[in-house]
N, C-alpha and C positions, 0 to 999 in steps of 0.2 A: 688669364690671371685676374682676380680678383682683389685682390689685398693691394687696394693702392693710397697710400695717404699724400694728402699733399700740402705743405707746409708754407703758408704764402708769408712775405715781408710786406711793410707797411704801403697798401697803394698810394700812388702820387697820380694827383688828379689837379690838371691845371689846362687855364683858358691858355691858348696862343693864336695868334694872327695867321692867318691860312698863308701858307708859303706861298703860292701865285703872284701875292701881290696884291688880291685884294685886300680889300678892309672888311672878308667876314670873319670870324673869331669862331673856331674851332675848341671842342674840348678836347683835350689830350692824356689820358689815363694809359700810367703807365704797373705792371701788374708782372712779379717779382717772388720768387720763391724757388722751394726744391720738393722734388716731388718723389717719393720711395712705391715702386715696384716691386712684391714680394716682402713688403713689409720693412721698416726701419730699423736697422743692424741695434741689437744691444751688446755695451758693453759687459763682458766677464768681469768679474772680481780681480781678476790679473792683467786686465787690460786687452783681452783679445778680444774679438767678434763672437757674440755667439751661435752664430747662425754659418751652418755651411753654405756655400753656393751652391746652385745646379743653373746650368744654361737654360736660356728660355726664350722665347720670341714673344715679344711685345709689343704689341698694337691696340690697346685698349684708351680709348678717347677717354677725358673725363672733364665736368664742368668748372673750371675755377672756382675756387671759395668762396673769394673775394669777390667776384663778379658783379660789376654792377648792373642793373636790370634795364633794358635797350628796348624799344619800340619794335617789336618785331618785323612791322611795316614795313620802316626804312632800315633796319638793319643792312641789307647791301650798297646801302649808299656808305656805308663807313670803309676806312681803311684798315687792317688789321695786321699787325706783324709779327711774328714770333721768331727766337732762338731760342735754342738749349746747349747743354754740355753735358758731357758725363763728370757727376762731381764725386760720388762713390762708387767706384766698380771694384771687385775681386776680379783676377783676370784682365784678359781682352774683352770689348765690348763693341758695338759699330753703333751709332745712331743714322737710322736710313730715311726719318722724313721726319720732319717737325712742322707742324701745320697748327694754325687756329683762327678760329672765324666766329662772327655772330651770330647761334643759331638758337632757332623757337626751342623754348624748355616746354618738354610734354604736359608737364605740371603747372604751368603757368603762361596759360591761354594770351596772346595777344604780346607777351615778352621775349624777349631774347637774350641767352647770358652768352659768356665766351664760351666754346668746349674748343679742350687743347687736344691734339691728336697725335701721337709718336711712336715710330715704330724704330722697332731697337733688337739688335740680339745682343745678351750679354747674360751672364750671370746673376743671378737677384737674390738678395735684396742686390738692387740698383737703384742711385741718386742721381736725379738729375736734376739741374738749373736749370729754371725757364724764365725768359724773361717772353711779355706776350705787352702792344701797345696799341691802343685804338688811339684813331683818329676820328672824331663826331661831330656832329651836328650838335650844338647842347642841346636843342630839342629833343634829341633822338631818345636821352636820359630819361630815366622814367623817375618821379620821385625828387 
């Protein structure tokens, strides 16, 4: 599947105190959106969907938008967490992994952005909520 758009909400990027206990300061971005598989449903003139569904299995990673651009270096010393939900399905749908991590962009020697990874069977178009939150070094921050 190709047709994937992904529609992110405003990042929230903030310093906090590293939960241990010490006294280092950690950055914390937190990165929010919904993401359409097989393209984003339009509305009809009478209010229905215009797109039928067909079932389809979905596994195609893709890079956040939003992404801020990370030291590729130390990219594994970060923390990384993700959720999602199914927020538009026709049908039944399953969501069977949600994953996302700091990885080298091909394009950009020496960086690292997030790519989010989800495998799904459902009907598409399909919407899903992601919510994805690193935990950094602020050095790790490029920029």
């Amino acid at each position: 599947m190709s047709n994937i758009e992904a529609v992110p909400q405003p990042r929230i990027d903030v310093l906090v105190t590293a939960a241990d206990g010490s006294d280092r300061t950690v950055r914390r971005t937190e990165y929010r959106g919904t993401v359409w598989f097989g393209g984003r449903p339009r509305l009809a003139a009478w209010g229905s969907v215009s797109k039928g569904p067909s079932t389809s299995g979905i596994s195609n990673p893709f890079w956040l938008p939003d992404s801020l651009a990370y030291r590729a270096n130390g990219a594994a010393l970060a923390t990384v967490a993700a959720t999602a939900s199914l927020q538009s399905v026709q049908g039944a749908g399953q969501l069977i992994e949600v994953h996302a991590s700091l990885q080298p962009h091909p394009g950009r020697p020496g960086q690292a952005f997030v790519l989010f990874r989800l495998q799904a069977v459902a009907a598409v178009p399909l919407g899903v909520s992601y919510q994805v939150v690193v935990l950094a070094d602020p050095d790790l921050v490029i920029g």
